[in-house]
N, C-alpha and C positions, 0 to 999 in steps of 0.2 A: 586736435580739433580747432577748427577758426572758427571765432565766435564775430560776427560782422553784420547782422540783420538790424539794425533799429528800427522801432514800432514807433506809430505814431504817438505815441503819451511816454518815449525813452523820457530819461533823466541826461541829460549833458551836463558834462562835469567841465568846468576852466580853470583849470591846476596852474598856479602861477606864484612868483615870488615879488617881494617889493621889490619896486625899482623896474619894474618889466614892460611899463606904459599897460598896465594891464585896466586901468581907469579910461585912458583915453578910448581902448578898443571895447570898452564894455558901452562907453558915450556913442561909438561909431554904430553898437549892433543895435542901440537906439530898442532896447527889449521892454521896457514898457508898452512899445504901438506895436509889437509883434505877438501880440498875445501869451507873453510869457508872466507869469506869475510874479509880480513886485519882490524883492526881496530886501531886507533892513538894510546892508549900507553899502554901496554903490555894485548892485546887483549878487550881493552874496554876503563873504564874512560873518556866516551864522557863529564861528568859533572865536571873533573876533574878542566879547568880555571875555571868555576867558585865555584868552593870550596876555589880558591886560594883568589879568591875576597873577599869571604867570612870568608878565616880566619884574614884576614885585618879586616874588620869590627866587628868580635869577639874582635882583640887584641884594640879594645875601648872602653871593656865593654856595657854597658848598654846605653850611650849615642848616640842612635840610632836617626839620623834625617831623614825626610821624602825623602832627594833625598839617602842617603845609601839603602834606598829601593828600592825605582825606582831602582838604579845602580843592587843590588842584584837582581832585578826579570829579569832586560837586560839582564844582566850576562847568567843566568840560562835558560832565553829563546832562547837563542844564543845557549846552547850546545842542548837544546832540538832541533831545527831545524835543526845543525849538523846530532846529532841521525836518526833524522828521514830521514833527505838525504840520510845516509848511511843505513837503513832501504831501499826506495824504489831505492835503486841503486840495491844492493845485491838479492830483490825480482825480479827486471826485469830483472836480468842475471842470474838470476837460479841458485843466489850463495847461501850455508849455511852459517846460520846465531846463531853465541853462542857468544853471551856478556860479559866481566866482567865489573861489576860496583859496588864500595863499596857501600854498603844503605845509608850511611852517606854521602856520596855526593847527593843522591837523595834528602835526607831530605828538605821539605823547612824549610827553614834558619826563619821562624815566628815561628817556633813548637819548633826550637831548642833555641831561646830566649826564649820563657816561659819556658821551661825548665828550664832555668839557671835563668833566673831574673825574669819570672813572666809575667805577665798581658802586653799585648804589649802598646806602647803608643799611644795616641788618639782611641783606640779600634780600630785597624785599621780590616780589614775583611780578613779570609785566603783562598784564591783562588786558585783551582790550571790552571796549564798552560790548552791551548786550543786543542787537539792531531787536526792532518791533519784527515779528513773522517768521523769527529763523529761534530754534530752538535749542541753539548753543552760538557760544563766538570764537571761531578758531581764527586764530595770528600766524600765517606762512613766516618763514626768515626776511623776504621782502617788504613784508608791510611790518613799518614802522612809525604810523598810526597809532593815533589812541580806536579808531574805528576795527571793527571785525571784517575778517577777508568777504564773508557771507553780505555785508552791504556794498563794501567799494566795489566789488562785481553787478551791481544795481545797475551800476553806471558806464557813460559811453565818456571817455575823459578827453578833454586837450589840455595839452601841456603847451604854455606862453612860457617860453625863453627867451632869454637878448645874451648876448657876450656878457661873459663874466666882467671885464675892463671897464665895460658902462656900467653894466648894474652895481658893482661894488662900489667904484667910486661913488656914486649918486645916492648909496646907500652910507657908505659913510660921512659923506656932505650932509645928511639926513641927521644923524647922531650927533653932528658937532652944532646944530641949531639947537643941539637941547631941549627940542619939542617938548611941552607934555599934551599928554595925549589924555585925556577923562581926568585928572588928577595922579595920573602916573606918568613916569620920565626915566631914563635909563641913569644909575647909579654911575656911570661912565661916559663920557663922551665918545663912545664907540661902538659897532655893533657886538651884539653879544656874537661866542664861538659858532653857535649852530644856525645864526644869519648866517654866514658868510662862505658856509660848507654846501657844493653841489649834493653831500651824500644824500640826503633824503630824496631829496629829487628823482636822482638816478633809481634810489632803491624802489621808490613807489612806480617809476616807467618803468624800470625791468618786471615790477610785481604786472603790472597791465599786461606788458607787451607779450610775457607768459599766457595769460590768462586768454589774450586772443588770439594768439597765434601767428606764423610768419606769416601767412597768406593776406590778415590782418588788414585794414586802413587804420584799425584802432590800435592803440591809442596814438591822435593827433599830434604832432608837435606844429607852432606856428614859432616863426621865429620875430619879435616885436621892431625891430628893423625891416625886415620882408614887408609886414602889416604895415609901417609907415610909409615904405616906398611904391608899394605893390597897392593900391585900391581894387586892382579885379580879385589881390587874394584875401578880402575880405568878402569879395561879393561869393567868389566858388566857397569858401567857408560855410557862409549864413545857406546857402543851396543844401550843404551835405547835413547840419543842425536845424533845417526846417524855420530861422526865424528870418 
C-alpha cells in the first residue's frame, strides 16, 4: 500500500545530520513568516539536552552503569514529552508544523553503544519510548530510535544529505575546535563512532521508504549541494510542505 496523501495540519519531519547546511536551509524556508509553529533551537532540536547528556556519558567510554541509563532514558523522555507538547499545542491552533531534528539525536543511545563497543551490559532490553494515543510501542528491525514505530509513522519526513567527503571533513574540523557546547565538550578531539556511521540514517530511510511504499514521493531526500545550487529546488520543496 502507498501511503502519499498529506492533510492540511500533516507533521513534516527534516531528518538531517551535522554538517548538512541543514541551518542555512531552515534560514532559507524563513518558517517563522510561514505560519509554522516556533520551535526552541534553530527550528527543531527538541532531542538536543539530551544528546548533551549523552555525549557525557560517551566521553566514559564503555563503563556504562545501570543509573547512566536510567539518567539517559529521563533525559530522552523529557525531550520527547516537550516534542509532543509542542506537537498538540501547534495542532489545536491550526498551526504548521516542519521540524528539524538531526537522526543522531533521535538515536537511542543502546544502538549507538553496540555500535562502538558491542553487546550491552547485563543484556539489558532496548525499548522504545511510549508516544501519547497509541496504546502500546512496538520497535520494527529498521527503526533504531529511541521513538516507537506507531509515532514516526505520524510523520511526512525529508532526509537533508550532502556527500559524506564534505560532511565528515567539516564534522571533524568541528571536533578539533574543542567546542563546548552548554558546559559539555567531547573527551577527544574527534567525532564520536556513531557521528560518522551512514548506518542510522540508511536504517531510518529504508524504515520510511517501507512504510510508504514504491509508488511513494515520501520519504524526501534533498541533497544540501542541490539546495545551494538549485533555488527553484527550494521553491518546488516549500510547494509540496505547504510553507
Amino acid at each position: 500500500m502507498t501511503v502519499d496523501i498529506p492533510s492540511p495540519t500533516s507533521r513534516y519531519w527534516l531528518l538531517t545530520m551535522p554538517r548538512t547546511a541543514s541551518n542555512m536551509l531552515v534560514r532559507v524556508l524563513n518558517l517563522d513568516e510561514q505560519g509554522v509553529r516556533p520551535a526552541p533551537f534553530h527550528g527543531g532540536y527538541f532531542f538536543f539536552p539530551s544528546m548533551l547528556a549523552r555525549l557525557k556519558l560517551f566521553n566514559k567510554g564503555s563503563e556504562w552503569t545501570p543509573e547512566d541509563g536510567t539518567s539517559i532514558e529521563e533525559g530522552i523522555k523529557k525531550s520527547f514529552e516537550t516534542l509532543q507538547d509542542y506537537l498538540e499545542a501547534a495542532e489545536g491552533e491550526g498551526q504548521k508544523i516542519l521540524v528539524k531534528e538531526h537522526i543522531s539525536f533521535l538515536n537511542d543511545p543502546k544502538f549507538e553503544y553496540e555500535h562502538m563497543y558491542g553487546t550491552l551490559p547485563d543484556g539489558e532490553i532496548l525499548k522504545p519510548m511510549t508516544a501519547r494515543g497509541f496504546p502500546e510501542a512496538t520497535r520494527s528491525p529498521l527503526n533504531m530510535t529511541a521513538l516507537p514505530d506507531e509515532f514516526l509513522k505520524t510523520w511526512y519526513p525529508t532526509f537533508l544529505i550532502r556527500h559524506p567527503a564534505m560532511m565528515l571533513s567539516s564534522l571533524y574540523r568541528t571536533a578539533q575546535k574543542d567546542v563546548e557546547i552548554y558546559g559539555s565538550r567531547r573527551a577527544e578531539k574527534e567525532p564520536f563512532e556513531f557521528e560518522t556511521t551512514m548506518k542510522f540514517t540508511r536504517s531510518l530511510f529504508d524504515f520510511y521508504s517501507n512504510h510508504f511504499g514504491q509508488n511513494s514521493k515520501w520519504p524526501i531526500v534533498l541533497d544540501a549541494d542541490d539546495v545551494i545550487q538549485y533555488p527553484e529546488l527550494v521553491m518546488k520543496y516549500t510547494s509540496i510542505v505547504g510553507t
